[in-house]
Every structure is written in C-alpha cells, then in structure tokens.
N, C-alpha and C positions, 0 to 999 in steps of 0.2 A: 474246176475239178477240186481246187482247195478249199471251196464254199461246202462242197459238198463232203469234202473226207473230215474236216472240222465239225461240221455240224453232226457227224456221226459220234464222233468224241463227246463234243457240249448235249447231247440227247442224252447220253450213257450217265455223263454225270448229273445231269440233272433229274434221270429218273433214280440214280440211288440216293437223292437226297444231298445233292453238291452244289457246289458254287464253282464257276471257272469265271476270270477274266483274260484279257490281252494285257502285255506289259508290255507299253514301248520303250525302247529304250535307245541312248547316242552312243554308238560305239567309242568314240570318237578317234583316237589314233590306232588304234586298232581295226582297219577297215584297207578297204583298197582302193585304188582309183577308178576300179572298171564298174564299182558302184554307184556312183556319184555322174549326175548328170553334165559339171563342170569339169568332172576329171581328178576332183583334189580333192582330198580328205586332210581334214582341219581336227585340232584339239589345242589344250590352252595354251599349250607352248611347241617350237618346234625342235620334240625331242624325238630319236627310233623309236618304234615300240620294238625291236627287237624280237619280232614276232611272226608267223606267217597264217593268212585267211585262206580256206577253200575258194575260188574262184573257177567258174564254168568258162573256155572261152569263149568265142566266136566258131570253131569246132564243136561245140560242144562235148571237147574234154573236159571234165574238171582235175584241175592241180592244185597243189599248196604253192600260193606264193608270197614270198617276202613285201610286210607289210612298208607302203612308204613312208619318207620321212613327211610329217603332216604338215600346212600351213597353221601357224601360229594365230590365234585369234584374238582380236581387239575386245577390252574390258564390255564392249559393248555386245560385239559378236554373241559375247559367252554371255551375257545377261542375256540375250535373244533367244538361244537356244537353251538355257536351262527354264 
C-alpha cells in the first residue's frame, strides 16, 4: 500500500518537471526500543535525549512515549554506521 501511495507522489512530481529522492537517515538517541530488532537504541554516548517518539503498540494504540536512555557506541560502532 505504501508502494503504491508514494508512487502516486513521485508521478505527480515528476510529471511537473521534479526531482524527489529517499533520505535515510540514523535517528540515533532519539528512537525507541520497540524499533529496533535487539531492543536497544544506540548513539555516540549514553546521554537522555529528553524526548518522547510516537510509538504504535502491540494494541495497536499509538502513544508518545519517553525516549530511552541509548547504549553508548564504540569509536568503531559509529565509524560503522556513519
């Protein structure tokens, strides 16, 4: 369903003469843990972000909830991922 409601976007721009791409991007402390296949959200140090993500649950409510404290990542980690 999201192949198909994007490609109605990327149509539109490209027939007025546009350019679109994807921007990936690492949230990194800013994320939650019900994202993450291990559980833990990582950034380069472990500080709060003092922040809270939309998250949907296993109800299929979505809530705001307070972002975790991240694990800390080794000099290597973060050469990995950037």
């Amino acid at each position: 369903q999201q192949v198909q409601g994007w490609r109605q976007v990327t149509d539109a721009v490209h027939a007025a003469g546009g350019r679109i791409y994807a921007q990936l991007w690492h949230v990194g402390r800013v994320s939650h843990a019900s994202f993450h296949a291990d559980g833990q959200t990582v950034a380069p140090s472990a500080l709060s972000p003092q922040a809270q993500v939309w998250v949907v649950g296993e109800d299929g409510v979505g809530r705001m909830l307070d972002c975790p404290v991240p694990r800390a990542l080794s000099e290597q980690e973060i050469a990995a991922v950037v």
